[in-house]
N, C-alpha and C positions, 0 to 999 in steps of 0.2 A: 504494500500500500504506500501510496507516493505521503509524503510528509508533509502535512499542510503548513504554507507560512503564516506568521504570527497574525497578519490579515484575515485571512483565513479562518482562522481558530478564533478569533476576536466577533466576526462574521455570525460564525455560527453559534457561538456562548452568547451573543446577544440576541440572535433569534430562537433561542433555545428559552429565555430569558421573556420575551414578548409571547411567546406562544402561550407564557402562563401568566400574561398582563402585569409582568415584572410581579410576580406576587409570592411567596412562599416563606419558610421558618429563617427564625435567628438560633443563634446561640443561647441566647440571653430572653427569650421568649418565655417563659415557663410560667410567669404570672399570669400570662394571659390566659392561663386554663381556669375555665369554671368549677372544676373540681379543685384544686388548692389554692386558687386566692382565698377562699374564707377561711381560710386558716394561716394563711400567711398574712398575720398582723401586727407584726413589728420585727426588727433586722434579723434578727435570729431566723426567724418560721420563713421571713422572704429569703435568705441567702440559703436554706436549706432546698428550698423548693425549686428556685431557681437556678440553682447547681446540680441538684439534683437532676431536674430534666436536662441540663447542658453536661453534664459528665454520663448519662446512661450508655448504656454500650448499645443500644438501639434507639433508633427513634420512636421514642413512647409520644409524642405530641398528637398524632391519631386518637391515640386511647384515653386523652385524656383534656378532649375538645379542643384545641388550639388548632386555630385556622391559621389556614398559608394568607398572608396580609403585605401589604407593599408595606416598605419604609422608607420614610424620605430623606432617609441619608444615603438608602439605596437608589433612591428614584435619579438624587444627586449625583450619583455615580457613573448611572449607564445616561444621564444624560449629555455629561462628559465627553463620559466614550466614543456616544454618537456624533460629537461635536470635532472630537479630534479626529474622527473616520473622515466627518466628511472636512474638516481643511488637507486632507491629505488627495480623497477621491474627487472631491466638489457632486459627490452623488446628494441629489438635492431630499433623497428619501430619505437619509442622515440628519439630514438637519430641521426636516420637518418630524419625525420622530422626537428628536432631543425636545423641538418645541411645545412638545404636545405632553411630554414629560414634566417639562419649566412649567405650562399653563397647569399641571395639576398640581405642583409644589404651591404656585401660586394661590389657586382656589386650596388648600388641606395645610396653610402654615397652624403655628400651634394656636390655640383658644384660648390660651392664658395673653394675649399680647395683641396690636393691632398691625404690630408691624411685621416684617420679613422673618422673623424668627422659626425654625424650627426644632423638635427633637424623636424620641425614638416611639416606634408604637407600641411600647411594652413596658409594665413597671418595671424601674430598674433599682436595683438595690444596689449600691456602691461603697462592700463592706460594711461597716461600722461607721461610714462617714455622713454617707446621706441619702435618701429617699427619693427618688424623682420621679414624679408620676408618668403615665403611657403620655406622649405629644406634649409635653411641657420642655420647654426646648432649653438647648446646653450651648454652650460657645462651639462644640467641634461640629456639632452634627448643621448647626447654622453658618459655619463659615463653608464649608464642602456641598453646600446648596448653594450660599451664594457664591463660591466660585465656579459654581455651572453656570449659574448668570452672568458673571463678570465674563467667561469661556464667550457665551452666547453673543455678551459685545464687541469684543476683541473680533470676533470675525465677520460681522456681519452688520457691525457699526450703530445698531437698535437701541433707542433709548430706553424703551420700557424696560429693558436686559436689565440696562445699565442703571437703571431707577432702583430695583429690587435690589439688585446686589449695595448700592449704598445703601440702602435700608435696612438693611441684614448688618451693614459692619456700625451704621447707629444705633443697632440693638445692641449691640456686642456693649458699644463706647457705655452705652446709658441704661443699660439693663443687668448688666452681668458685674455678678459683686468683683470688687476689687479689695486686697490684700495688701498691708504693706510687708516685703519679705526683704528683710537688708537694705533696705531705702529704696526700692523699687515697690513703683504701686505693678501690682500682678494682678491677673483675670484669678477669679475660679473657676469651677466648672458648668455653675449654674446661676442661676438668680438668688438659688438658697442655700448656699452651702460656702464654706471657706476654706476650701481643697482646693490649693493651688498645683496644677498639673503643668509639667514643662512645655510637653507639646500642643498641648491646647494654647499657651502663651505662642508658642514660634509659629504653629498653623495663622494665629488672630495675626500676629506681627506680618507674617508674606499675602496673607490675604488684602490686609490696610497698603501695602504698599504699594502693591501693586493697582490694589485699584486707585490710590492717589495719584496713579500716572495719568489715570484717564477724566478726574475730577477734576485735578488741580488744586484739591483739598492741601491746604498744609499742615493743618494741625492735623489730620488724620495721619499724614506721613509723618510728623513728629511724634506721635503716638506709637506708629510702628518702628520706627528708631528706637524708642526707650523700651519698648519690648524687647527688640532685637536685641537690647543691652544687659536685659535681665537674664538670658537665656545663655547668651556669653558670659554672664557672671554665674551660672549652675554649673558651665561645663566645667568639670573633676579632670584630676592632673592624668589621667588617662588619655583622658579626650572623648570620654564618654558622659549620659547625661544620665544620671534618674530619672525615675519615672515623675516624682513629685516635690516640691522643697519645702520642710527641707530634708535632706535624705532621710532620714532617720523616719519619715512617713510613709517613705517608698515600697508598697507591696510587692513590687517590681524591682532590681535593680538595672543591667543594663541591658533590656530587652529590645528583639530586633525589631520591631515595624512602629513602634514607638523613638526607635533610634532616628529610623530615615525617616520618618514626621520631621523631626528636628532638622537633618541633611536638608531634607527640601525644602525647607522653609529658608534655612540658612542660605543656600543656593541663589534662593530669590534674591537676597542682599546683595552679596557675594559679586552679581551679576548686574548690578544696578548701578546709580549714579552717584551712589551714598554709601559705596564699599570703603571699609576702612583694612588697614593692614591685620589691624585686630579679628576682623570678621573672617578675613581671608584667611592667616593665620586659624582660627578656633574650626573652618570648615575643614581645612586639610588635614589638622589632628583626629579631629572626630571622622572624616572618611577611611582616616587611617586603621583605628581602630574598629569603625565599622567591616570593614573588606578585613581586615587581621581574626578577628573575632566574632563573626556573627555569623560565618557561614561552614559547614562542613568542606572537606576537599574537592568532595563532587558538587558543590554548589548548595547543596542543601541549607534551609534556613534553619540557624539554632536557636531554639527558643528566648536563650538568655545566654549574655557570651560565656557563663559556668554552666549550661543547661541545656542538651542538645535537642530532646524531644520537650514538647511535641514538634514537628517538622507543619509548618500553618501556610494551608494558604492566603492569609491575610498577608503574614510577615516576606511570602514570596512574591505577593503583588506589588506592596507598596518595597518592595528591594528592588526588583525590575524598573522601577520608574526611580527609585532616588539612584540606580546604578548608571541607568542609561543617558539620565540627563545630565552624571557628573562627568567634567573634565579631570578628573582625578585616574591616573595611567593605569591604574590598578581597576580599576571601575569594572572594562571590558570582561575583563576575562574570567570575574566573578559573577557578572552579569550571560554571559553564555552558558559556564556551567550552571548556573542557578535554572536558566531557560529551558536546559538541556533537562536536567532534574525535575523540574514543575512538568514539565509535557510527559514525561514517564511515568508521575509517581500522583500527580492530584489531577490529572485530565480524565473525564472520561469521553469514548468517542460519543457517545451522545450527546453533548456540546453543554456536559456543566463540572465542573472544577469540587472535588472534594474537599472537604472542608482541612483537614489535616491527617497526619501519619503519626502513629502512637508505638512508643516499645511494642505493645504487643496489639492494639487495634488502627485500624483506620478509620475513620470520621465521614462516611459517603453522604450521608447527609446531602442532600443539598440544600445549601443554606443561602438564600437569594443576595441578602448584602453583605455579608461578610466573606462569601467566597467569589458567588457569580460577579455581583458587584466590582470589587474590588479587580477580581480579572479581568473584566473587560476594561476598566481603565488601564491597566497595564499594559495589556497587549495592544491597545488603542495609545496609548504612550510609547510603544516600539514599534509603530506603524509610525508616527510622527517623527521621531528621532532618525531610523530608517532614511526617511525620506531626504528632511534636512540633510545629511549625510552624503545621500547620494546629490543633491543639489549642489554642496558644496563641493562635491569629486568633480565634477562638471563643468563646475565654474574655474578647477586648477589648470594652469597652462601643462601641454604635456612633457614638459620637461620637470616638472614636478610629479606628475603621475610616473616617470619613467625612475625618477630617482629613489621613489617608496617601493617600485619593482624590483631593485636591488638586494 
């Protein structure tokens, strides 16, 4: 059987994906069963319930009412996807898709808020720390919808795009508590809670920046500056980040798709008109020890750079996209075998993406946003990089091209 390219594979996990009107389980879904939410009434009964159906070795969600549901951090994902497929094909079925995606994020933001804000469609329990109810929205899950809008302006010039997605980063500015952490005011993660998370701070930081290039907002880019400086002030003499500050509350230490959260947001600066040496500096450390420590020999993702399994495909999508769009010499070659690895070991040929690879289980699941989701941006992200690529080969005089044939 010929081997499909990542186009290909991207192609058909998203229409694998629409066939089922982007709808189906999470991980983290378990509240939603009408059989144990009455009994899951405070952290304890919720984090039991809740792990419990995300750790079974089968998918019990059937038997215990929990419908396959869209989420709109998924919705935000494959509208992405569809957005990078089509700047690459200019297939206009791409981009009317992603739209039709954006218009229902638009009509289904959260109920708590009037603005852009969104969050997940399941109670979510987060440890010991705080309670968030189904659609009451977080800083991550609303900056990753509105960079599908910000996507949607960038190529197509549309204000309404461009409206929602500032709307989204004033919810952030004026709705999401803030923290002082060593003289840095920090996001937390929600409106109610005072869990400052690092990568929720550098996702809100590359999101504000970027779209200050297309406002003209300054104080919004001065806002994602002093972000960008808090997150430089968490990176550890490794070059690695925790999961939360200050360490010492981190459930996490240095885990992989939490790591390249950080990479890619850093990336954003890095590449901007407001790169400092320092920035530059703290990306190259942290790539470093990303590519040294987070991946097996064969490319595999390790869970935690002391912690090989589980192998996630969460953690190999967003590594395919912080790999491929770094300039860092190491990038490539972690980024192939990782490629090489994900298409053998979480693909299935019926065009959906397993959830993870365990010591002794696999994860088949299919889990709409935290696997399907998340792969088609990636592979819709090396559909993009790809291209650039070969545009730039094109553009080299051939005596350049003849001298890399050496």
């Amino acid at each position: 059987m010929t081997e499909m390219t990542p186009r290909e594979t991207c192609e058909t996990a998203l229409s694998w994906a629409k066939d089922r009107k982007y709808a189906g389980y999470d991980p983290y879904d378990g509240l939603n069963s009408p059989i144990l939410s009455p009994f899951a009434t405070n952290w304890l009964t919720r984090l039991v319930a809740m792990h419990g159906v995300n750790k079974s070795p089968v998918n019990i969600r059937p038997l215990l009412g929990i419908d396959a549901e869209r989420n709109p951090k998924g919705m935000g994902l494959f509208a992405s996807a569809h957005l990078r497929l089509y700047s690459v094909t200019g297939d206009e079925s791409h981009l009317r898709e992603a739209e039709r995606l954006l218009k229902w994020l638009m009509e289904n933001t959260s109920p708590t808020t009037d603005q852009s804000a969104w969050g997940y469609n399941f109670d979510w329990q987060n440890a010991r720390r705080f309670f968030l109810p189904a659609y009451h929205p977080s800083i991550v899950v609303t900056v990753f919808c509105g960079r599908a809008f910000l996507e949607h302006h960038e190529l197509t010039g549309e204000e309404w795009s461009l409206d929602v997605a500032r709307d989204a980063a004033e919810f952030i500015r004026s709705e999401i508590n803030v923290e002082s952490v060593e003289g840095f005011d920090a996001y937390t993660y929600t409106p109610y809670d005072s869990f400052v998370v690092i990568n929720a701070n550098a996702l809100a930081a590359a999101f504000f920046l970027r779209l200050s290039t297309f406002t003209d907002d300054a104080d919004l880019r001065e806002r994602a500056l002093d972000l960008f400086e808090f997150v430089l002030f968490a990176q550890d003499e490794s070059g690695a980040w925790y999961y939360s500050m200050p360490a010492s509350d981190s459930h996490l230490s240095h885990d992989n798709f939490h790591t390249g959260f950080v990479l890619e947001s850093l990336q954003e600066l890095v590449e901007s008109d407001y790169a400092t040496e320092d920035a530059r500096e703290a990306y190259d450390r942290g790539m470093e020890f990303y590519c040294r420590h987070l991946f097996e020999a064969d490319g595999a993702p390790k869970f935690e750079h002391d912690q090989s399994h589980p192998y996630d495909a969460h953690a190999a999508a967003q590594a395919l996209i912080t790999l491929t769009k770094s300039d860092d010499p190491a990038a490539d070659g972690v980024a192939t075998r990782l490629y090489e690895w994900t298409m053998e070991h979480l693909y299935d040929p019926s065009g959906y993406f397993y959830r993870r690879v365990g010591r002794v289980l696999t994860d088949k699941t299919p889990y709409i946003r935290w696997s399907q989701g998340w792969m088609c941006v990636a592979l819709s992200t090396l559909v993009v990089e790809d291209s650039e690529l070969a545009v730039e080969r094109d553009a080299r005089p051939p005596t350049e091209l003849a001298d890399d044939a050496r």
